[in-house]
C-alpha positions in Angstrom: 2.4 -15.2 -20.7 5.6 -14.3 -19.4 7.4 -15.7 -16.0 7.6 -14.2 -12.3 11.2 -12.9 -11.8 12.4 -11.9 -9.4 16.0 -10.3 -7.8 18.5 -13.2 -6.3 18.8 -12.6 -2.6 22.6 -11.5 -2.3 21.8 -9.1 -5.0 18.9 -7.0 -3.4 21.7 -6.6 -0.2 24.1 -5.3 -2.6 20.9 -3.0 -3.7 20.1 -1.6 -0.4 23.7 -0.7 0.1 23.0 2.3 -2.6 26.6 2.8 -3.4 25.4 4.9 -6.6 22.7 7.2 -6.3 23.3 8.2 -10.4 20.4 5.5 -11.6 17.3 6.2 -9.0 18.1 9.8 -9.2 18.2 9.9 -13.2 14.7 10.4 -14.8 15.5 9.1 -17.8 17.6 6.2 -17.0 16.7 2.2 -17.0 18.1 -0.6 -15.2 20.9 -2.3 -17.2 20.2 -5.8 -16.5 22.9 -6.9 -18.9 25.2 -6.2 -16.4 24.4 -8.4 -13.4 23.7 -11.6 -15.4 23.3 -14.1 -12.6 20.7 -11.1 -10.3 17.4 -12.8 -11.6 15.4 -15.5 -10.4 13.0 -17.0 -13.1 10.1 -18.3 -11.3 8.3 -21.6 -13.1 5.3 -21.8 -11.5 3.7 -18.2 -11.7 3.1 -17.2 -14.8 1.9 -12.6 -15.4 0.2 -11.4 -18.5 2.6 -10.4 -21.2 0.9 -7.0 -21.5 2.6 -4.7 -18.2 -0.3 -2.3 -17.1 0.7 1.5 -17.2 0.7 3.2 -13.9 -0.1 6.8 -13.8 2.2 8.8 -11.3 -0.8 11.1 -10.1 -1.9 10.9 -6.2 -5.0 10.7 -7.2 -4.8 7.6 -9.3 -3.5 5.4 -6.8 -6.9 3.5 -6.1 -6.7 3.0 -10.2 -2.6 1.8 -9.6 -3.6 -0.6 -7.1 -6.3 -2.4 -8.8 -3.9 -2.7 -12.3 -1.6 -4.2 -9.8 -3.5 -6.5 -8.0 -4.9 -7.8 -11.3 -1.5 -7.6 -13.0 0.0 -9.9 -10.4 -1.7 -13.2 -9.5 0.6 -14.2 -6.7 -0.6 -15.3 -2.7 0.2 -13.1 0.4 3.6 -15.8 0.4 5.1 -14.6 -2.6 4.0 -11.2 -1.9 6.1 -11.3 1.3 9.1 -11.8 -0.8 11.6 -8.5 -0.7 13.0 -10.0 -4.0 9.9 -9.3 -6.1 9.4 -6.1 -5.4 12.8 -4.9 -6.0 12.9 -6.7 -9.7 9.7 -4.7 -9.9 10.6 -1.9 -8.8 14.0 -1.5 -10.6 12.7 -3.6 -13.9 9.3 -3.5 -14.6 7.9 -0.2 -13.1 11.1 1.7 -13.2 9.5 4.6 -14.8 6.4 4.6 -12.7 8.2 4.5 -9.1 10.7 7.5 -10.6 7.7 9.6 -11.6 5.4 9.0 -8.4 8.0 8.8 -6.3 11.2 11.4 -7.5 14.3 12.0 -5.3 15.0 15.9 -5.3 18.8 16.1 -6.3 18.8 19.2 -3.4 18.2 16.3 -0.8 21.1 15.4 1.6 22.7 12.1 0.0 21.4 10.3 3.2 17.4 11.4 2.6 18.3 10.1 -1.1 19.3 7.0 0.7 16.4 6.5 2.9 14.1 7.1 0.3 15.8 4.4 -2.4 15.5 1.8 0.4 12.2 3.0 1.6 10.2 3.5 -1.7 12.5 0.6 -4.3 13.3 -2.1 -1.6 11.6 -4.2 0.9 12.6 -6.1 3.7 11.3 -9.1 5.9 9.1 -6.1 7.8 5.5 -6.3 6.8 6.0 -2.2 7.1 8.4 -2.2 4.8 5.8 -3.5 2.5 3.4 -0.4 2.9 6.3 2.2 1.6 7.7 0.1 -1.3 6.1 1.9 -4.5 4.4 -1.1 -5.9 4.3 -3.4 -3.2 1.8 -0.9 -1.1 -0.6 -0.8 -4.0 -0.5 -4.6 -4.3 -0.8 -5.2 -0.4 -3.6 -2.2 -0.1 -5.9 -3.8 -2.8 -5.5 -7.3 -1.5 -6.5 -5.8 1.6 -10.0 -4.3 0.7 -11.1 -6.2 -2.8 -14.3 -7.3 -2.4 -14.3 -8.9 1.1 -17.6 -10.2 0.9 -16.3 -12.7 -1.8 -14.7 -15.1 1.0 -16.0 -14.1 4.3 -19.7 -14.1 5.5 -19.1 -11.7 7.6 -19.1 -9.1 5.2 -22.3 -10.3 3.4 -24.6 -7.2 5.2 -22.0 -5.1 3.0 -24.4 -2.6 1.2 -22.5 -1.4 -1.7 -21.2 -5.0 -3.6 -21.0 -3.8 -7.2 -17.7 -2.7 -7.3 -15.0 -4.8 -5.9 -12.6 -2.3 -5.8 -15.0 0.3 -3.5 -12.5 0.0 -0.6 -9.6 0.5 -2.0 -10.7 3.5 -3.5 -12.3 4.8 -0.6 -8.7 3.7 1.4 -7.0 6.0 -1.5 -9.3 8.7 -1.6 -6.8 10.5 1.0 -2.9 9.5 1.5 -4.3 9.8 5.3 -6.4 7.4 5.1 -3.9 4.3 3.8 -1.0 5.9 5.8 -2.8 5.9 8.8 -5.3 2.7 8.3 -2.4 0.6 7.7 0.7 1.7 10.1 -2.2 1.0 13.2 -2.3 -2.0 15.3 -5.5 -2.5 13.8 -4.1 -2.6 9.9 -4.0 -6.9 10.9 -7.7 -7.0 10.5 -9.3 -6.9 7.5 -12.6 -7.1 9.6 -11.7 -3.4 11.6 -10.1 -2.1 8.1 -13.4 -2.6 5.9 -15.6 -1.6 9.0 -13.6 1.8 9.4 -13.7 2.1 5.2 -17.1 1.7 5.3 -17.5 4.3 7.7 -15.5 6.5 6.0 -17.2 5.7 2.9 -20.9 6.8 4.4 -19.0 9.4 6.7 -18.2 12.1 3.8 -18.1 14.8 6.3 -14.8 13.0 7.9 -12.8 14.7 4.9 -14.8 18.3 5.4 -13.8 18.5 8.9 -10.1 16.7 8.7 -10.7 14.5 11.7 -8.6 11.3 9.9 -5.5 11.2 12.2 -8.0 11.6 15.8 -10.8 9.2 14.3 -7.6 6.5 13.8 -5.8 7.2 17.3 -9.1 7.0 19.1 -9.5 3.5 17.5 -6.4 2.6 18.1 -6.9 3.6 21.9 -10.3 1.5 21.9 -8.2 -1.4 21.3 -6.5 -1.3 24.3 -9.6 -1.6 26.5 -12.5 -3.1 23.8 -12.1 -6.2 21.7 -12.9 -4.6 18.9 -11.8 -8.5 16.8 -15.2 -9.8 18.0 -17.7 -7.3 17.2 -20.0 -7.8 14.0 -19.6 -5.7 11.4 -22.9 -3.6 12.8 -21.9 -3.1 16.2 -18.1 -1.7 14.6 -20.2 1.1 12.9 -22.3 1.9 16.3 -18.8 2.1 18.1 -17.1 3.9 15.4 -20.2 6.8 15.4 -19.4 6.6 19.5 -16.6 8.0 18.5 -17.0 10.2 15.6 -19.3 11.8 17.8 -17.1 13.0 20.5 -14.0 14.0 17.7 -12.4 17.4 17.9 -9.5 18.3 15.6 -6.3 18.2 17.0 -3.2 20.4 16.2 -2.1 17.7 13.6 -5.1 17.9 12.1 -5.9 21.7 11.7 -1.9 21.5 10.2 -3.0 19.3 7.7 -6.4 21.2 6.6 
């Protein structure tokens, strides 16, 4: 078994100051630790597997990322809030993966390059911030929708429960659906996210008719008048076919069809 590390504090500022663009743009280059010898933080009380999982840079296999991730790292939503472990991560352990899934075109302006190191390879305090790092996402998106029915009653009607990963396959089955999903008011609740993945789950024909972004916004609207927090999980479905039922694409989603 091998310790957590992770960045010292001071050291990730310096980091999202991106005064050299030459490593994240490089393919083929790795993070020289060697040459900040007092950046890393050895933790002593989290222990990860000596053997790192490979990521595979496809879209497609982010569901797959996310679960080698989540079993990967054994840490509690506290250490996963930390900015400092997901830019070790980033920069050290998955350096190739977050260059391949992620690249930075060398014909982008230097401040898109910019925005795009500190969006995809660091982290703040923001929980948002969270859902664009490269490997904090599929971390946060697993811990999200792993087998809710494991700790919470409230799931127990759950039909499916032989795969504990089905949500967070279904919630990476389109980048819509985890862009969307989680950016909403609503993203707080595992409660309203596994409802709405079950829907989607039992709702193929969401996909067929690219009605993602309305179905989200007019959930997100429902909030604002319905306490959506309180309903069980069967009365969710019932008000989420209320409004699959009255859906029309909308110029955002005929663009993206």
């Amino acid at each position: 078994m091998a310790n957590l590390k992770v960045f010292e504090s001071t050291f990730v500022e310096k980091l999202r100051e991106v005064k050299s663009l030459d490593f994240y743009t490089d393919p083929n280059s790795e993070f020289d630790l060697s040459s900040y010898p007092n950046a890393v933080l050895v933790s002593q009380n989290t222990e990860l597997p000596d053997a790192v999982p490979v990521l595979s840079s496809k879209i497609e296999d982010d569901a797959q990322s996310a679960e080698k991730i989540f079993n990967y790292l054994k840490i509690s939503p506290i250490q996963a809030s930390d900015s400092r472990l997901w830019a070790y991560l980033t920069h050290v352990t998955f350096c190739k993966y977050v260059k391949s899934r992620w690249p930075i075109d060398q014909k982008d302006e230097e401040k898109n390059k910019i925005k795009k190191v500190r969006t995809q390879w660091l982290a703040t305090s923001s929980s948002r911030s969270f859902r664009t790092n490269a490997i904090a996402r599929l971390w946060w998106a697993a811990y999200s929708t792993v087998a809710p029915w494991e700790n919470d009653v409230y799931f127990k009607s759950l039909p499916d429960q032989s795969d504990r990963f089905i949500y967070t396959k279904v919630m990476f089955s389109k980048q819509d659906i985890a862009t969307n999903l989680l950016d909403r008011r609503f993203g707080r609740s595992q409660h309203i996210i596994i409802a709405i993945l079950e829907f989607i789950r039992t709702h193929k024909e969401l996909e067929t008719r690219n009605l993602y972004r309305s179905f989200f916004k007019e959930i997100n609207l429902m909030l604002s008048y319905c306490k959506l927090m309180n309903l069980s999980l069967e009365q969710l479905q019932n008000k989420f076919e209320e409004v699959y039922s009255n859906l029309t694409p909308n110029d955002e989603d005929e663009a993206e069809a």
